[in-house]
C-alpha positions in Angstrom: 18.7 18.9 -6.1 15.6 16.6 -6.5 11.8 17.2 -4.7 8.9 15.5 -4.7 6.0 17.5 -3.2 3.1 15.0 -2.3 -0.6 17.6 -2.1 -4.1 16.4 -2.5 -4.8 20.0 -3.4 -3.9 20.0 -6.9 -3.5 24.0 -7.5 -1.4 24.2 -4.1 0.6 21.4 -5.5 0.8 22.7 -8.7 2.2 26.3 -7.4 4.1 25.0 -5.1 6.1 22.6 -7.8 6.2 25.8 -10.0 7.7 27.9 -6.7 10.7 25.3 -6.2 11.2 25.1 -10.4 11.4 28.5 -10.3 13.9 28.3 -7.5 16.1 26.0 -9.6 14.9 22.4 -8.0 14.2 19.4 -10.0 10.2 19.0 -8.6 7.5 15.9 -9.2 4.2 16.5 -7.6 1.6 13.7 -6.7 -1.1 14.1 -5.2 -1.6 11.0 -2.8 0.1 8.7 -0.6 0.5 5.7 -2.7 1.5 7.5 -6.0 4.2 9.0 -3.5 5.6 5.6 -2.2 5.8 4.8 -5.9 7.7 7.4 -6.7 10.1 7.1 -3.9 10.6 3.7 -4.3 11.4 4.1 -7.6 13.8 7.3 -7.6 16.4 8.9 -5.6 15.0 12.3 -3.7 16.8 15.1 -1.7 13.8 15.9 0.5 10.0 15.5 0.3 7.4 17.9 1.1 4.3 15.8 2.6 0.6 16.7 3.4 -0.5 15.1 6.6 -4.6 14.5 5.1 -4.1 12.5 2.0 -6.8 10.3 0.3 -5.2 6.4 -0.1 -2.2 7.0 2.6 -1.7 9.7 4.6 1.4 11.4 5.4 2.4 9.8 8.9 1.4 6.6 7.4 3.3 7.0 3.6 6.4 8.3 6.2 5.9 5.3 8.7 6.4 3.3 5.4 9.6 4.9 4.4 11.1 4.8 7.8 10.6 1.1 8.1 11.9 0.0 5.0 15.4 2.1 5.6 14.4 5.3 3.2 16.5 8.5 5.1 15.0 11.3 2.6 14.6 14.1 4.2 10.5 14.9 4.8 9.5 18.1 5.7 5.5 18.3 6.8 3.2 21.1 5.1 -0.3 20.8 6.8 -2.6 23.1 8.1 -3.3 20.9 11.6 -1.3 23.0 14.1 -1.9 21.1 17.1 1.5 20.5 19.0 -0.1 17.0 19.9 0.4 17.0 15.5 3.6 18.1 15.5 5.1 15.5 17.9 3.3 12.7 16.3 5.0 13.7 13.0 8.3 14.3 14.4 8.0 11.0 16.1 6.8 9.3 12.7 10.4 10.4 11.6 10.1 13.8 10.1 12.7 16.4 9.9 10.8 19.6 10.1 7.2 20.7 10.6 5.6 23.8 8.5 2.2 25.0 9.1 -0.2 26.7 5.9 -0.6 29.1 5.2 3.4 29.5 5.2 5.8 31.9 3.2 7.5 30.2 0.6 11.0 32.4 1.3 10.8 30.5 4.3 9.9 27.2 2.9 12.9 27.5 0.4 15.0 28.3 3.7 13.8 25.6 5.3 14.5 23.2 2.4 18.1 24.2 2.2 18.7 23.7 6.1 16.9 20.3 5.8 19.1 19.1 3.4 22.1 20.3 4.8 21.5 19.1 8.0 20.6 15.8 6.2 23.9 16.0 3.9 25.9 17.1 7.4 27.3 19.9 5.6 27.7 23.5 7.4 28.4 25.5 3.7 27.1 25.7 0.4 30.1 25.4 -0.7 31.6 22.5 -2.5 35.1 22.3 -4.0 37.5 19.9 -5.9 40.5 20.8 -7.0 40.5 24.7 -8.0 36.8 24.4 -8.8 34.6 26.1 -6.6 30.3 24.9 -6.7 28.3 27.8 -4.6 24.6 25.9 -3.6 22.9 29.1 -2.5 24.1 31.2 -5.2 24.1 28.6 -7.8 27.3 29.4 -8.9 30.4 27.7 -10.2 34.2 29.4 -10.8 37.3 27.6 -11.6 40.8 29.1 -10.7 38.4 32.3 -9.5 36.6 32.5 -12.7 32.8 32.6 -13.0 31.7 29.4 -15.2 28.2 30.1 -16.8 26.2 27.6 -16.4 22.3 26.6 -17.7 20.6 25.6 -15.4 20.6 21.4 -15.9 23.9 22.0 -16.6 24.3 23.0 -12.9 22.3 20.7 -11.2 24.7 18.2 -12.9 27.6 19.6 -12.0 26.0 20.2 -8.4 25.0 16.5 -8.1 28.6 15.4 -9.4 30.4 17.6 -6.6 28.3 16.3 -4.0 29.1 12.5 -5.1 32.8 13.4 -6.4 34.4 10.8 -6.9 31.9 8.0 -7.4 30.7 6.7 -10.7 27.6 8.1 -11.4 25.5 5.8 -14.3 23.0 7.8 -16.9 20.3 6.9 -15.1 21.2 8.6 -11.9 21.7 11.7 -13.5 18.6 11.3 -15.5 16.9 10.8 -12.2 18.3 14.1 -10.6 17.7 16.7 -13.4 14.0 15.5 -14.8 10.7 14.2 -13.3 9.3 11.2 -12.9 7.3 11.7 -16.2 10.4 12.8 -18.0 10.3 10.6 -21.6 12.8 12.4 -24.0 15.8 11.4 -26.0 18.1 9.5 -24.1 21.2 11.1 -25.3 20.2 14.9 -23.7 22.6 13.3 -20.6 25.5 12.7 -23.3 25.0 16.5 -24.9 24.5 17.9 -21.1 28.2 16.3 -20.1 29.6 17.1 -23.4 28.9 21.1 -22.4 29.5 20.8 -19.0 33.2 19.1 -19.9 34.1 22.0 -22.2 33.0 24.6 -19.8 34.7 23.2 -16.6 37.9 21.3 -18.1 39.2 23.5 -21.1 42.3 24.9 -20.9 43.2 22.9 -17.9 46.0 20.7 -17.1 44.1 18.8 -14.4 40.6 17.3 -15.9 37.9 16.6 -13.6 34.8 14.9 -15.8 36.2 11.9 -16.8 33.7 8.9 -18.7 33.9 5.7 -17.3 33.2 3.7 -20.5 30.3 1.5 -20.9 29.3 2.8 -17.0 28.6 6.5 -16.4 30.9 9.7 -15.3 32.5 11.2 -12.6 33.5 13.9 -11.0 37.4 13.8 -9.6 40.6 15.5 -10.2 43.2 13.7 -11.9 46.4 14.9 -14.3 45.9 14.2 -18.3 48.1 10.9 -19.0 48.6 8.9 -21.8 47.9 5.9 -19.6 44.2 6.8 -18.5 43.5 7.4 -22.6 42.1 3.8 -22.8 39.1 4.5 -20.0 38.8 8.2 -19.5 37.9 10.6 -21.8 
């Protein structure tokens, strides 16, 4: 799962981009309103952590923006104006959740996951294809009822595949998901991700479920070995 935090405060933005790393997130931080627009007009978020006080475009302006030009991403407020008079304004402006600083990060991460939940109109954590089981919360993946061990990009692949089974996902959307905005290394790291991922979740299987759409990406879906498939699956 994808977040962009947007803090003018550099260190809070810094920890707080370190906090949701550490909680398994792919994060970008910026620290304005018009580096943020940029960034969400140019990559696919799961939610967005947004000061209110920004320098350039503040928060219910940067949101205004977004909801305007059709942008759903979920956008959770972090500010220190407590005001109710605030929080309606922001809720109006389109936001999905208010948190006032100084807050508790536990309850940030909870917050997170109900916003994106709520946002995804799921009620579990729990995603499943076939006899493979993907736990959100737990970060966890079995297939058949057996653990899968997993890296960590490895399972925000795998996460991001589940949650879009069946559609044909291109390298650049899965670039997008697993590494920032700054992200400039070898193009192939998708290739050698997918490669691991296959062995780990398809081996010794009769029914494969990471096929490669040649020339166009991968996806995620359930589907018997078959000589006739050999030409475009593999």
């Amino acid at each position: 799962m994808k977040v962009l935090v947007v803090e003018d405060e550099q260190d809070m933005c810094r920890l707080i981009v370190k906090t949701l790393k550490k909680a398994g997130y792919s994060v970008d931080g910026c620290f304005n309103g018009e580096e943020a627009l940029s960034y969400l007009l140019g990559a696919e978020y799961d939610a967005v952590l947004l000061d209110v006080m920004m320098p350039k475009l503040d928060g219910y302006g940067l949101l205004k923006k977004l909801r305007d030009r059709g942008v759903e991403t979920p956008v959770m407020f972090l500010t220190a104006r407590d005001a109710v008079a605030d929080r309606v304004k922001g809720l109006d402006y389109g936001a999905d959740d208010y948190l006032v600083k100084p807050f508790d990060f536990d309850e940030l991460l909870a917050r997170i996951r109900a916003m994106t939940r709520k946002q995804a109109g799921r009620h579990s954590n729990r995603f499943c294809i076939a006899d493979l089981t993907v736990d959100v919360k737990q970060m966890t993946a079995s297939r058949n009822g057996r653990q899968i061990p997993l890296l960590p990009k490895e399972f925000s692949i795998l996460e991001y595949m589940i949650r879009n089974q069946g559609i044909v996902l291109s390298r650049e959307q899965l670039e997008n998901q697993i590494w920032n905005y700054e992200y400039s290394g070898s193009s192939n790291n998708i290739d050698v991700y997918i490669s691991r991922l296959r062995k780990k979740i398809d081996n010794g299987h009769c029914v494969k479920l990471l096929h490669t759409i040649r020339g166009v990406g991968w996806t995620l879906r359930a589907e018997e070995t078959g000589e006739k498939n050999e030409k475009f699956y593999s």
